[in-house]
N, C-alpha and C positions, 0 to 999 in steps of 0.2 A: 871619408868623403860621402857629402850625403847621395841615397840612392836617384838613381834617374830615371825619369817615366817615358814609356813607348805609348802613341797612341795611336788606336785602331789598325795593331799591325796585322799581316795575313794570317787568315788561321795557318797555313805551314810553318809560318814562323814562330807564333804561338809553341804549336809543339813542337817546333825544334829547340826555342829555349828550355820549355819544361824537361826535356827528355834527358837538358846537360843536366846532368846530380852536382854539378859544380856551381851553378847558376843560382844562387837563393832569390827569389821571384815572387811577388806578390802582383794578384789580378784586382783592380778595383774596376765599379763599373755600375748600371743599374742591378735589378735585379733581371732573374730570366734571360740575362743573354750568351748565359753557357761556361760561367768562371768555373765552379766545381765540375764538372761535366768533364773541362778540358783538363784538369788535375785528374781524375779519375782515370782518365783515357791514357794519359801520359804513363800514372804510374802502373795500369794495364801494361801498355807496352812495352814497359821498363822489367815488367814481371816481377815486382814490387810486392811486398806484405803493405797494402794500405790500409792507414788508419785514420781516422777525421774526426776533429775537435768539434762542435757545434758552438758555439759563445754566446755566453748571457752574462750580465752584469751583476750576477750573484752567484758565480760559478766558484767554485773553490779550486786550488792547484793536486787536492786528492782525488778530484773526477778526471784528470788528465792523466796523472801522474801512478795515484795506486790506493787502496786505503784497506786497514786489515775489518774482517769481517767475522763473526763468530765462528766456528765451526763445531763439529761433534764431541773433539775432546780440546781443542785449543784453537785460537783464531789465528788467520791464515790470509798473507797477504794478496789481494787480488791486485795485479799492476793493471795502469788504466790505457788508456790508445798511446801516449804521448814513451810509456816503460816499454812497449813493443815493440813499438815502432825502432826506439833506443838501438836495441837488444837484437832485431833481427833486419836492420841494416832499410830500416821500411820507408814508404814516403807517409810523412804525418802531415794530412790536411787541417790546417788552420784558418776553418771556414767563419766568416764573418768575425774576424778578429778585430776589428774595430769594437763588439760590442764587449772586449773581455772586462772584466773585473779589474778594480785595481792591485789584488792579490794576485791575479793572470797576470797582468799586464808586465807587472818585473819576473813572472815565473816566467815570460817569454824572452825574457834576453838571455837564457840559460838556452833556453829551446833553438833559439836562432842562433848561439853560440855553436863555433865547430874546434872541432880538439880540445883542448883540457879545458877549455872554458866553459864547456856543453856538458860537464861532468855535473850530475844531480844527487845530492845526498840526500834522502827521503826516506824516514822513519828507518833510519840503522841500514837501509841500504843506499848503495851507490850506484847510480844509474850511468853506464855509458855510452857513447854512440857507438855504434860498432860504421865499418865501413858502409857505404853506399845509403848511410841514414842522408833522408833528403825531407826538408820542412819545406811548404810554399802555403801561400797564404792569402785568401780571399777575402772583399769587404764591399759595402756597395758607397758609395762617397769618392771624395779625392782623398789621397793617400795623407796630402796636408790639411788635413781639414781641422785637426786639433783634437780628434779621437785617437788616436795613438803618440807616445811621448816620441820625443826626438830620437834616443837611442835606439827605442824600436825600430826607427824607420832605418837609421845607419847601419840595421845588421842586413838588407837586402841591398844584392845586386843593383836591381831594378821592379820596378813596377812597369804592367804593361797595360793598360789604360782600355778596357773595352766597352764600348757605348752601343754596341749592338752586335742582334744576332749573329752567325757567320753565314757565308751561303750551306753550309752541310747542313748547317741547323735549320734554315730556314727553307731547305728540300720535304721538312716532314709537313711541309705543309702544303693545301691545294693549290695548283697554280693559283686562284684568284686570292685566297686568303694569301699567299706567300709574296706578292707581289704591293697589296694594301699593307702588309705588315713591314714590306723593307721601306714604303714609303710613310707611314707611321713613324719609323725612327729615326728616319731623314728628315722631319718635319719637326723635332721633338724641339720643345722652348730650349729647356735643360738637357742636354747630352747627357749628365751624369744621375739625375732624375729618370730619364726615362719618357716615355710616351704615354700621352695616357692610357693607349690602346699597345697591350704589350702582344710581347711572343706567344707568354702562356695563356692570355684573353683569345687568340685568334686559333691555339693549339684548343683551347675547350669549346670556341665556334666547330669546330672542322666535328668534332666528337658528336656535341648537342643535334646541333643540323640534322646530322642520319637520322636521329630518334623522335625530335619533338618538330614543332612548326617551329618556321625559321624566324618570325618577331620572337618566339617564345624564345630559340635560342640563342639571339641576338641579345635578350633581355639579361637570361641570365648568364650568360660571357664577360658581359658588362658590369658586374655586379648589383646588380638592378638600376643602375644608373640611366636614368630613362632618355636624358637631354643625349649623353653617351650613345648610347643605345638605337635614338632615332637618327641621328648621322652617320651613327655605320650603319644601317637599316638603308639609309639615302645614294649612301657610294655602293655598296650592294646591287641597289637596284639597277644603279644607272651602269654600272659594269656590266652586267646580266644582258640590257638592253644592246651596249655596244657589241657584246660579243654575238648578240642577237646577230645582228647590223652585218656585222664582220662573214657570219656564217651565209647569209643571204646573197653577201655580194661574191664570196665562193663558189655559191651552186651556180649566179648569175654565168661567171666567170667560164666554170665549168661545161654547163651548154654551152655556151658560146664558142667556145672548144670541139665538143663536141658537133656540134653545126656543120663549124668547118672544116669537121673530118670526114662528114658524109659526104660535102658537095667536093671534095677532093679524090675521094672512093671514086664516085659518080662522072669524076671529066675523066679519069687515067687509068679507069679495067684493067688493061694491059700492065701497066706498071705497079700496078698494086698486085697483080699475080705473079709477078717477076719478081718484087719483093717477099712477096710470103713463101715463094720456092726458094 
């Protein structure tokens, strides 16, 4: 049965699926809104030997897998993340697997294979899963988009669909960047695209800002993209100005308060000393 997608579910929920080792799980989504992140965290807490694939469409099944290498008197197999992982029950990340190889692409239906199917014969060895081996698998696109073959998709559970940051994720950043930035991907054309003004654009403002002048570091946040560039430049400002606004009518607020705490002092002596006793 083919797998079924979740979208934008809670991060709690997030890692409560990752955390089942029963659940085979793939995250697609933009980039930067925390898919690896939350793999790594999960297999953290699982106390997990993790390992992670990177994918490039010239990758071979001996960078995952294992390949023998010369040594001082004979060559000597070195296994790759994918034999580790196997071997000591690990979670093995399968980051951006949509861009694998088409030599990956069938090594992955072993991979995402569980019990004897997951058995890898690889240059005179045989590779097993041991218990609590757990694969999940990240990608940025839809899960159907036609970069992965059918069976690969039929060996997940599910897919959980993430089109933006979480609120944890989007705590590292300044109140006013954090708040432009959840509205950046609530604006986005494309949810699965992204916005043009991402997570990790408003993460390198927050950085730039301390150090250089703020057009400069607007500029380069933006990738010098200057049209980019002068619109965040524009919501900036006019933020700046509100919060101006907002802190004026505070203090206003404040005297005023204050006012009429002295002319209260000043009618009832008597009761204001009965209170402070």
């Amino acid at each position: 049965m083919p797998s079924e997608a979740l979208k934008n579910p809670s991060w709690s929920d997030v890692l409560k699926i990752l955390t089942d080792p029963s659940i085979q799980v793939g995250l697609a989504g933009p980039p930067g809104v925390g898919k690896t992140s939350a793999c790594f965290w999960a297999g953290t807490k699982l106390k997990k030997n993790i390992k992670k694939v990177q994918f490039h469409n010239e990758m071979s099944p001996a960078e995952v897998l294992g390949m023998y290498v010369p040594g001082e008197k004979k060559t000597k197999l070195i296994k790759g993340p994918a034999a580790v992982a196997y071997e000591t029950g690990g979670m093995l990340i399968l980051d951006e697997v949509d861009q694998a190889s088409g030599p990956m692409k069938t090594c992955l239906y072993a991979l995402l294979d569980r019990g004897p199917g997951g058995n890898i014969d690889w240059l005179g060895h045989r590779f097993a899963q041991e218990p609590g081996y757990q694969p999940v698998a990240t990608m940025n696109g839809w899960p159907r988009d036609g970069s992965l073959p059918e069976p690969v998709l039929d060996r997940f559970d599910c897919w959980l669909i993430i089109t933006r940051p979480s609120e944890q994720q989007l705590k590292l950043l300044d109140p006013d960047l954090r708040e432009l930035c959840r509205r950046s991907y609530e604006a986005a054309k494309d949810s699965m695209q992204g916005p043009d003004l991402t997570f990790r654009m408003f993460q390198g403002l927050q950085k730039l800002r301390k150090r250089v002048d703020i057009e400069q570091a607007v500029l380069a946040a933006c990738y010098g993209d200057k049209t980019l560039a002068h619109s965040l430049l524009e919501v900036l400002s006019l933020q700046e100005s509100d919060d101006e606004e907002e802190e004026e009518e505070e203090e206003e607020e404040e005297g005023e308060s204050d006012d009429d705490d002295v002319e209260e002092d000043e009618s009832n002596p008597e009761e204001d000393d009965d209170e402070e006793w």
